[in-house]
C-alpha positions in Angstrom: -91.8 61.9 57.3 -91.2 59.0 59.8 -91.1 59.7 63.6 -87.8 59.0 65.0 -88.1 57.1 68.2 -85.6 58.0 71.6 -84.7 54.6 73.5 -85.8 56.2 77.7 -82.6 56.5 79.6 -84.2 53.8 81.7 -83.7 51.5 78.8 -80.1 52.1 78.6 -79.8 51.7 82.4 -82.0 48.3 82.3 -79.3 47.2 79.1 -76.0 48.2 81.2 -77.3 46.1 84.3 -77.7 43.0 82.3 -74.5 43.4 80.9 -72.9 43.8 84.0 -74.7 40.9 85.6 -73.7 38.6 82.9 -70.3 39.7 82.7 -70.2 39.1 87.1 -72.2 36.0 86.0 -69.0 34.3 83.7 -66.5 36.1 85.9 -67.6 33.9 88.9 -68.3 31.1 87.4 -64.3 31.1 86.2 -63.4 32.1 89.7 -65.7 29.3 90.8 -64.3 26.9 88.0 -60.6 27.6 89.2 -61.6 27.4 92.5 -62.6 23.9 91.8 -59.8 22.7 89.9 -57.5 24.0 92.4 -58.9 21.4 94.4 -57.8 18.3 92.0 -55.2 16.0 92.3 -53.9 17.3 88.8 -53.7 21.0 90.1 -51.6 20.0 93.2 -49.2 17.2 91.0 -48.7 20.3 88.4 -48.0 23.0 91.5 -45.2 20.2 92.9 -43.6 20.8 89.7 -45.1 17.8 87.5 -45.7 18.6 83.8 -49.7 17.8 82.8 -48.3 14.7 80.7 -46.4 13.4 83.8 -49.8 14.4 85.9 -52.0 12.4 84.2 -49.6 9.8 83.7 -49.6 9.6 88.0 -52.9 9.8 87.9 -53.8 7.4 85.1 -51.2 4.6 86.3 -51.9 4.7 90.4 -54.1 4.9 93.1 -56.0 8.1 94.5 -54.3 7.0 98.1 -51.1 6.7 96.1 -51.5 9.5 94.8 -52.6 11.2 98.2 -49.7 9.8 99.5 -46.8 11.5 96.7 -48.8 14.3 97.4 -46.9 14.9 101.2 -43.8 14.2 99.2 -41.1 16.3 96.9 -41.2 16.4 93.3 -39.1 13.2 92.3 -38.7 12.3 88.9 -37.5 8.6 90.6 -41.5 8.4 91.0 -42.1 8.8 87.2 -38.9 6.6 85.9 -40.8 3.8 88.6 -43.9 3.4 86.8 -41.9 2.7 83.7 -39.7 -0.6 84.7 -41.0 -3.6 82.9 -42.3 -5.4 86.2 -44.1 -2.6 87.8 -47.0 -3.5 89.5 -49.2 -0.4 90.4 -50.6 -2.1 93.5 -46.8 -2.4 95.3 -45.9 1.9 94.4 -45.8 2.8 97.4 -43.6 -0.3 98.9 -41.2 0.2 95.9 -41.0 4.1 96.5 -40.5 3.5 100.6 -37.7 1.4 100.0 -36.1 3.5 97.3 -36.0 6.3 100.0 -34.2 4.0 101.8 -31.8 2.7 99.0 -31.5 5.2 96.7 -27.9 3.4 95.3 -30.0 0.5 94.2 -31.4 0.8 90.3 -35.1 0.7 90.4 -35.1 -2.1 88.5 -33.3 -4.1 91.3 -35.8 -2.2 93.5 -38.9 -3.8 92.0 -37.8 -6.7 91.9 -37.2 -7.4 95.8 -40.5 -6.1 96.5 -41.9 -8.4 93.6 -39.8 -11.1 95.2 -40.6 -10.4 98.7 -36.7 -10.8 99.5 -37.4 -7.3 101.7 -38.0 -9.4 104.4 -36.0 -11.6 106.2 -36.5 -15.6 105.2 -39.0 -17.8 106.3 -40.7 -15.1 108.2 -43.8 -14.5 106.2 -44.7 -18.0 106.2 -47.3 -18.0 103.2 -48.9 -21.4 102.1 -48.1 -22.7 98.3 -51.0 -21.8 96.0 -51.8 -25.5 94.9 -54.3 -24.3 92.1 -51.0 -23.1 90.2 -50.6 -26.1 89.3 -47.1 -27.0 87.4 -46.5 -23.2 88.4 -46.8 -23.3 91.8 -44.3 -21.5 93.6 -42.3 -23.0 96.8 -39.1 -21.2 98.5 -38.1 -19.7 101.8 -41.2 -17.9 101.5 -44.1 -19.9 100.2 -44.2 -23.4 101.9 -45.8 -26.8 101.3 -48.1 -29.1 104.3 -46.1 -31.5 105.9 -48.1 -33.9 104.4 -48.1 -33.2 100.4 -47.6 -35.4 98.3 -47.5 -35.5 94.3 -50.2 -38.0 93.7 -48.6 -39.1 90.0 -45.0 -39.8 91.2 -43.0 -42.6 89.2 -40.1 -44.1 89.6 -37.1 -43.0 87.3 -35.0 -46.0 85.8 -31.7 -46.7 86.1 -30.6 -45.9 82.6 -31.2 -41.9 83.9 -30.7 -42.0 87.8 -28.1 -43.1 89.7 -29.0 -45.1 93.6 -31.5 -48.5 93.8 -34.7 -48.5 91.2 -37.1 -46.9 93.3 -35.0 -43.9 94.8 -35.9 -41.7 92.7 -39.0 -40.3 92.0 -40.7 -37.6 89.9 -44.0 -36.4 88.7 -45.2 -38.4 85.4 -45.1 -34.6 83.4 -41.3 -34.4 84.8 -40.2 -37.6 83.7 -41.8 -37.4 80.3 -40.2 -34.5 79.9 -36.9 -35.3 80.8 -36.8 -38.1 78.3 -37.4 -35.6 75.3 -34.3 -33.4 76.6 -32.1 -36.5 77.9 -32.7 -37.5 73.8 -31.7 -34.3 72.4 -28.9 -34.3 74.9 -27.7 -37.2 73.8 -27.6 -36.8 70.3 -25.3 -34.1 70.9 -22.8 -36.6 73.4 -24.2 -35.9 76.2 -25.6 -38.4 78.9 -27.4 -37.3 81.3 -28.3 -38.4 84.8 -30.8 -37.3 87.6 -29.2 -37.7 91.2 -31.9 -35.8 92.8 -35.6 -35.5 92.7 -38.4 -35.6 94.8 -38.2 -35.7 98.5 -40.8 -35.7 101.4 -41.4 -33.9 103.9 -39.3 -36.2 106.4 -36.8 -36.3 103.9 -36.0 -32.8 103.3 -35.8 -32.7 107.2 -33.1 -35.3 107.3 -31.4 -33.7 104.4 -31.4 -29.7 106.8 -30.5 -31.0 109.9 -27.1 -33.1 108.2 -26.3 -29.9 106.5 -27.5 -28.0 110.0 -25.3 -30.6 112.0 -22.1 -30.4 109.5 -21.8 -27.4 108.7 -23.7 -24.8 111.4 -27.2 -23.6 110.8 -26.0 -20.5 108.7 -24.6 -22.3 105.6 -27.2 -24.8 105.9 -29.8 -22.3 105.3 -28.2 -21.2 102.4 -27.8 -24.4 100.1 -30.9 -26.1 101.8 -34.5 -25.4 102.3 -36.4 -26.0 106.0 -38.7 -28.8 105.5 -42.0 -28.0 103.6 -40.1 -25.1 101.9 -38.1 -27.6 99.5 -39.2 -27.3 95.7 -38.1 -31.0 95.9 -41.1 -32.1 97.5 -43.3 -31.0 94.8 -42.1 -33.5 92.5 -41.1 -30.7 89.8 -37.3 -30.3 90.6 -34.7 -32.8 89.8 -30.7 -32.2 90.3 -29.2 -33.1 86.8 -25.7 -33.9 86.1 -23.7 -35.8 83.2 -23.1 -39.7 83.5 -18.9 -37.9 83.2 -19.7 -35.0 85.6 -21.2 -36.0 88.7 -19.2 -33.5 91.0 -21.1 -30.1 92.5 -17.9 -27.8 92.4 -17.0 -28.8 88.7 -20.3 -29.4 86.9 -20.8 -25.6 85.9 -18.1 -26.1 83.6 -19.0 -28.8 82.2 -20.5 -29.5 78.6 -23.6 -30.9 80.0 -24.0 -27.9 82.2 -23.8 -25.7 79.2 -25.7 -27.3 77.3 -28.6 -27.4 79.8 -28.3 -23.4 80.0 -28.8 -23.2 76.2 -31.5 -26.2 75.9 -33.3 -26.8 79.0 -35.9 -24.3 78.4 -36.8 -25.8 75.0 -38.9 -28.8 77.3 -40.2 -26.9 80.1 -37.4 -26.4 82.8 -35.3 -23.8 83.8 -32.2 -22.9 86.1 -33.8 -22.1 88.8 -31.1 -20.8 91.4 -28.8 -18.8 89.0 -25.1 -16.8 90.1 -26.6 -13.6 89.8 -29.4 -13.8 91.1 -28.8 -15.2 94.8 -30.6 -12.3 96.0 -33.8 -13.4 94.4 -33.8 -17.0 95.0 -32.0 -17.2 98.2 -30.4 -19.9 97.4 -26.2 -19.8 96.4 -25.7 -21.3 92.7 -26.8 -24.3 92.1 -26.1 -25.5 89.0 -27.5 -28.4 88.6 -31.1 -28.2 90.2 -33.9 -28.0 87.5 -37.5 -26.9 87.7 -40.3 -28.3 85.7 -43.0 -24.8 84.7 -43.9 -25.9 81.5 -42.6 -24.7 78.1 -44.2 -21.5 77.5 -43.1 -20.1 81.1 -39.6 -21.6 81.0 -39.1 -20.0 77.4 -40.4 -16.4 78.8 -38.0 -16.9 82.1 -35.2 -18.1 79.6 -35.5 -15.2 77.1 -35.8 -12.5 79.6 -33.1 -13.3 82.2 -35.2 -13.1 85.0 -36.2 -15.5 88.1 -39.5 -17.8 88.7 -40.1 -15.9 91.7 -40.1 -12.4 89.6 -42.4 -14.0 86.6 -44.9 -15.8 89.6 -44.8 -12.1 91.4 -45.9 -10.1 87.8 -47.6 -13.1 85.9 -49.2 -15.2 88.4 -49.8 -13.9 92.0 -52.7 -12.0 91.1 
């Protein structure tokens, strides 16, 4: 018969402490663990009142400052339906959200694009030099400015057939002109003759060209319908003010044929509208129906499509 052996109480006391131990073991390292977590951004976004999705979509999307920063704030689901608008750019969150908080009746979507556009602040005041190496893109307004002494370096003459003053008045970039000729055929096939009354100015031009408006009319309207010298788009060569050879007249030609036809067309050979009704916010400049702007087709076809400014595609596409 086999001896039957009796585990020592000792034994038993020896297996309950290293039970216990691992037990106190896992139980503080969960303590410890939640300790920890309680301690990450994803914790505190959750505690606000953030789902886990909506967390990690914060968290994913922007900045550990930005998120530092909505942090000190409320739970706002304006913060979520931000990130979503089509021209978000992370890197501007916290310049969109401040100046929700201070127009909270604007749609986001207007929201972002003022702070894309930089029209937040008030014109001419940031004073930012042109970013030449854009090339055909480059962008020039009451923000952005050209030297006093730029000039196009490919600038031709437009004949008379398409421009209206003496052979030599008016002048355009070689890419411009080129251009124009493929639309002013297409135009034309359809009835429609168009003429360039406006085109490139200099420097010293555009500064005649204020100070009538300045002198006429009072410094207020002039800065609306012109630019201050070195801010003109006209000095680079890429914008020309189009009319019809029947339509010549500012206050009329947006009802024109021609005009219409331009809307519909233009984009098709590289130009678009660039100071549109709705959009005098943007621009800064009051409709202008005939002034045309040389990007290049694939940029005038995305402006075109999407309803939207060059300033707001330079901001998102470009200025990076």
């Amino acid at each position: 018969m086999k001896k039957k052996y009796k585990l020592k109480s000792s034994v038993y006391y020896f297996i309950g402490i290293i039970i216990i131990l691992i037990i106190g073991i896992n139980f503080g390292i969960k303590k410890y663990q939640e300790y920890q977590y309680q301690k990450t951004n994803e914790y505190k976004l959750t505690s606000m009142g953030y789902t886990l999705e909506q967390a990690q979509t914060l968290m994913n999307t922007l900045t550990d400052d930005d998120i530092s920063y909505i942090l000190t704030l409320r739970f706002d689901e304006q913060i979520l339906n931000l990130l979503k608008e089509k021209y978000f750019i992370k890197d501007k969150f916290k310049e969109y959200y401040d100046y929700y908080k201070e127009n909270k009746k604007k749609e986001l979507k207007d929201i972002v694009a003022i702070i894309n556009t930089k029209t937040n602040n008030e014109y001419y005041s940031l004073d930012l030099n042109t970013d030449m190496d854009k090339g055909y893109a480059i962008l020039v307004n009451k923000y952005y400015k050209l030297d006093s002494s730029y000039e196009p370096d490919d600038l031709i003459s437009v004949k008379m057939d398409y421009s209206w003053g003496e052979y030599g008045s008016v002048k355009v970039r070689q890419i411009v002109m080129d251009k124009f000729l493929d639309m002013w055929n297409a135009a034309h096939e359809d009835g429609i003759y168009l003429m360039i009354s406006s085109a490139y100015r200099s420097y010293s031009e555009q500064t005649t060209v204020y100070e009538n408006y300045k002198k006429d009319y009072g410094e207020n309207y002039a800065n609306k319908i012109a630019a201050l010298p070195g801010y003109s788009e006209h000095q680079t060569g890429l914008s020309i003010d189009i009319f019809s050879k029947t339509n010549s007249n500012r206050n009329t030609f947006s009802e024109s044929v021609a005009a219409q036809w331009l809307v519909d067309n233009a984009y098709k050979y590289g130009f678009i509208l660039r100071y549109p009704s709705d959009k005098v916010n943007l621009t800064g400049y009051q409709f202008e129906s005939w002034h045309y702007r040389y990007v290049g087709e694939d940029i005038a076809e995305y402006i075109h499509n999407n309803d939207i400014t060059f300033e707001e595609y330079y901001a998102y596409f470009l200025d990076k």
